[in-house]
C-alpha positions as CSV (number, residue, x, y, z in Angstrom):
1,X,-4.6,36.7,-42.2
2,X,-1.4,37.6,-42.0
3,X,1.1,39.0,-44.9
4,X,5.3,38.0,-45.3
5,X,7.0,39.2,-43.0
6,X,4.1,39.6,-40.5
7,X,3.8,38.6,-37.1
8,X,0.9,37.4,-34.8
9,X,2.8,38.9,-31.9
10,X,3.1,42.0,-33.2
11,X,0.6,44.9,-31.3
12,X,-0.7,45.6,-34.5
13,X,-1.5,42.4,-34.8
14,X,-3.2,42.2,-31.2
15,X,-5.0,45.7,-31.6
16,X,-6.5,43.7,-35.5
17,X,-7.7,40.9,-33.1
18,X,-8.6,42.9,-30.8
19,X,-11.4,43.9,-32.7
20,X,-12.3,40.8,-34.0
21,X,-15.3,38.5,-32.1
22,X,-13.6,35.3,-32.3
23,X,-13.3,32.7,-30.1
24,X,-10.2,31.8,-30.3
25,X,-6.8,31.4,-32.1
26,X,-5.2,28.8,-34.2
27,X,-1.6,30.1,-34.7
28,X,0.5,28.0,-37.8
29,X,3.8,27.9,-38.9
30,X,4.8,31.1,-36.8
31,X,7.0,30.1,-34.3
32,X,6.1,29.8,-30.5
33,X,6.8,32.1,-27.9
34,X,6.3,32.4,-24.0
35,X,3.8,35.0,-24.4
36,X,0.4,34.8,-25.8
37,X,-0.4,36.5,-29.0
38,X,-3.7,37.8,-27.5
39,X,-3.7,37.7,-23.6
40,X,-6.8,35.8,-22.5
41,X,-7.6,34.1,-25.9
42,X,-7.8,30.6,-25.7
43,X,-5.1,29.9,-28.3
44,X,-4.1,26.6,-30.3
45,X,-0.3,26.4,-31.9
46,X,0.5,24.4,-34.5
47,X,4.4,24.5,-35.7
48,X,7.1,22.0,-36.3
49,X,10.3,24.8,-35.4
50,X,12.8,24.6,-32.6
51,X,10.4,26.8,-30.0
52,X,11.8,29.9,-28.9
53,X,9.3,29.7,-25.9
54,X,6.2,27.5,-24.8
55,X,3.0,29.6,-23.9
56,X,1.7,27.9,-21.1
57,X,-1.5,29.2,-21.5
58,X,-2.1,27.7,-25.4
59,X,-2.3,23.7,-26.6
60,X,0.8,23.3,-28.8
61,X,1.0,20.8,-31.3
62,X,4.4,20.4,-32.4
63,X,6.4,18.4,-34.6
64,X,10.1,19.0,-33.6
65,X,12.2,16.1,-32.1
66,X,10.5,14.0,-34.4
67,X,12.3,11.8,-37.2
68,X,11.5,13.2,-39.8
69,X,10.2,16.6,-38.8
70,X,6.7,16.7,-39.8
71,X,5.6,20.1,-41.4
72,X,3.1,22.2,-40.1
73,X,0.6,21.4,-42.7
74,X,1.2,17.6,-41.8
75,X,0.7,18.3,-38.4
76,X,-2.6,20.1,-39.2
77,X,-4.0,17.2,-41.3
78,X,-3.3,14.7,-38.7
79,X,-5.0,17.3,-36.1
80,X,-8.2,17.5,-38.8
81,X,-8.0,13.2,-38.9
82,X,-8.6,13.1,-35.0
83,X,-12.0,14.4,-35.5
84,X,-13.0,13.7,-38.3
85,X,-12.3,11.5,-42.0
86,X,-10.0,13.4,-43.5
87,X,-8.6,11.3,-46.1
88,X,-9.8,13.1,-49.4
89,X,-7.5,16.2,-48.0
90,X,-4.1,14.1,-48.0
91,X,-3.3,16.3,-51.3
92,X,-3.4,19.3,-49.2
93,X,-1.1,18.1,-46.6
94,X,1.3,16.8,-49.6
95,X,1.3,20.5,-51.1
96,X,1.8,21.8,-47.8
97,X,5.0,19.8,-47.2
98,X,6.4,20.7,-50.6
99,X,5.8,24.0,-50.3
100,X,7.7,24.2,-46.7
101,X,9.9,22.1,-47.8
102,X,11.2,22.4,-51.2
103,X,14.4,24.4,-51.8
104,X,13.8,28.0,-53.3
């Protein structure tokens, strides 16, 4: 889990997951990038910014170019409602918009 400020491509990061057995990576919200966040992981990206770089290697999911710009969290939900019935967690993807969304 990552802190403010924080970043998945940092080595710190890398060495963290490094330790970790996973089987993978679901990156949200974070950005993309051209290079992986743990070279060899199989790796899932889920954002709705202008990408800075596409990893070729990872599935991204993205929202920008669309009208409106989905949030990540929407993005997510509708991810979630491919597999399976997701309906009773609309309220999560409506607090996720507001809290992306919503001026500070």
């Amino acid at each position: 889990m990552l802190g403010r400020g924080e970043n998945v491509w940092s080595p710190e990061m890398a060495s963290e997951l490094g330790t970790q057995e996973i089987g993978g990576l679901i990156v949200a919200d974070l950005g993309t990038r051209a290079e992986p966040p743990l070279p060899g992981m199989a790796t899932i990206l889920l954002d709705h910014h202008v990408p800075t770089g596409i990893l070729q290697a990872a599935l991204l999911v993205s929202g920008h170019g669309l009208h409106p710009t989905p949030t990540t969290s929407l993005l997510a939900w509708w991810c979630a409602g491919a597999v399976a019935e997701v309906d009773d967690l609309l309220w999560l993807a409506a607090l996720g918009i507001i809290g992306d969304m919503e001026e500070a």
